[in-house]
N, C-alpha and C positions, 0 to 999 in steps of 0.2 A: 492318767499318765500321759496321753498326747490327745488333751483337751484342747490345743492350740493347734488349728489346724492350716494355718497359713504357709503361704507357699513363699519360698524366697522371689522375687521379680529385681529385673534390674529398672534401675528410679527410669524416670523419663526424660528428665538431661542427660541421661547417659544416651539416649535414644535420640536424640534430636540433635546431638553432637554429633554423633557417628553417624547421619546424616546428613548433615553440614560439612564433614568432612569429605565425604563422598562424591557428592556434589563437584568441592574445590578439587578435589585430585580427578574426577572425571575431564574439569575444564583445563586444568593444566595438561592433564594426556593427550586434550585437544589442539592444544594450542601449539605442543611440542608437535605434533605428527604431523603439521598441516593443515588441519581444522580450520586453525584461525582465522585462515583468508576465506570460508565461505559466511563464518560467524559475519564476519568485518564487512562482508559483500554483502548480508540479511541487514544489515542495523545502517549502512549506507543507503540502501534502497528502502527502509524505512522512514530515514529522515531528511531524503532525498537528494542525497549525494551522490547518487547508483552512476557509474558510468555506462550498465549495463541498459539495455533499452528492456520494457515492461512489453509483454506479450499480446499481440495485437489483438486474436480471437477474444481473450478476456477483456479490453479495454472496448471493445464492438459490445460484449453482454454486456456490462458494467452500463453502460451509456444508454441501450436498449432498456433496463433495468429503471436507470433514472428518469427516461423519458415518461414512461409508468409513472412513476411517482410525480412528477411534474402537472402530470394530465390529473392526478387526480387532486392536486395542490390547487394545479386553477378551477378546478370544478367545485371544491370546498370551502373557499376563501377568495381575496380581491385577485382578479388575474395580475397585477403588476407585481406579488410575488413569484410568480416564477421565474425573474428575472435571477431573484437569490438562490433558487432552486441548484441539484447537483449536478439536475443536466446542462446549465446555459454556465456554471463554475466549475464544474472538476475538468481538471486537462490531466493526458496522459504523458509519458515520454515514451517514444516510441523508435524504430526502425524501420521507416515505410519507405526510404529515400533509397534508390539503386547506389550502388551495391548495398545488398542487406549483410551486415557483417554483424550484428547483436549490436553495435555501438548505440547509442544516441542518436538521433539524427540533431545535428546544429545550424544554427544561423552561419552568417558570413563574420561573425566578430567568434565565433565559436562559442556561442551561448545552446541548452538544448533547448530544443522549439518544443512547444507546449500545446499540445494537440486537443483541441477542445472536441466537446459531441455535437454538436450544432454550430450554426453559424456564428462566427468570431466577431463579439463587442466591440463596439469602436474604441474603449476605453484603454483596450489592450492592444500591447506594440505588435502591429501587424510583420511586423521581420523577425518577434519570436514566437506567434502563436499560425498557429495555422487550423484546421477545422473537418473531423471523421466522416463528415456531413452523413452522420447518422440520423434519417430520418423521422422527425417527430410532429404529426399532424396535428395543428392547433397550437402548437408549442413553440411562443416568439419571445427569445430570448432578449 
C-alpha cells in the first residue's frame, strides 16, 4: 500500500533562485541605507582609485614580509632578479606627511606619491615616489 516511500523535496532551482534572490535584495538594502559608499571605497581602494590613504603599520609588515622573500630569491637564483622582486616593486599610498588627515599624501601637481620599501629606482619619477627605507640587508634593488 505505501511501497513508495519518497519524500516530496523542493527541486534545486527553486533553491538556488531564492538564493540569488537574496543575495540581490540584501545588496539593494545595502545600497538604499548607505552601504554603498563603503562597498564603493572597498572596490576603489582595490583598483586603486582610494582617495583614502593605506595603513602604515601594515605597509612596514608587508615590505618586512617581502624583504624575506627577496633574500631568499637572491640566494636561489641569479641575484639580478631581485630587482623584479616585491620588495624593490610594490609601493604603497600612504599618509606619512604632517598633517596626517587619512588623505593621500601628494606631489606638487597633486599626484599621490608612491612609497616604495627600499631605496627608490632611478627609473621612477623621483617627485612621485619617495622610499619606507625599510631596511633589507644584502638586498640592492
Amino acid at each position: 500500500m505505501f511501497n513508495n516511500k519518497r519524500g516530496q523535496g523542493m527541486p534545486m532551482n527553486t533553491v538556488i533562485i531564492g538564493i540569488l534572490v537574496l543575495i540581490v535584495l540584501i545588496v539593494i538594502i545595502a545600497f538604499f541605507t548607505g552601504g554603498a559608499g563603503t562597498v564603493i571605497d572597498k572596490v576603489k581602494s582595490i583598483f586603486g582609485m582610494a582617495t583614502k590613504a593605506q595603513d602604515y603599520t601594515m605597509a612596514v609588515k608587508s615590505c618586512e614580509e617581502y624583504c624575506t622573500q627577496a633574500k631568499d630569491l637572491q640566494a636561489s637564483t641569479n641575484p639580478n632578479t631581485v630587482v623584479g622582486s616585491a620588495y624593490c616593486t610594490s609601493w604603497f599610498k600612504l599618509d606619512v606627511i604632517v598633517p596626517k588627515d587619512g588623505n593621500l599624501d601628494k606631489d606638487q601637481k597633486g599626484e599621490p606619491i608612491h612609497y616604495y620599501c627600499g631605496s627608490v629606482h632611478s627609473l621612477q619619477d623621483s617627485a612621485t615616489t619617495s622610499t619606507l627605507n625599510i631596511p633589507c640587508a644584502g638586498v640592492v634593488c
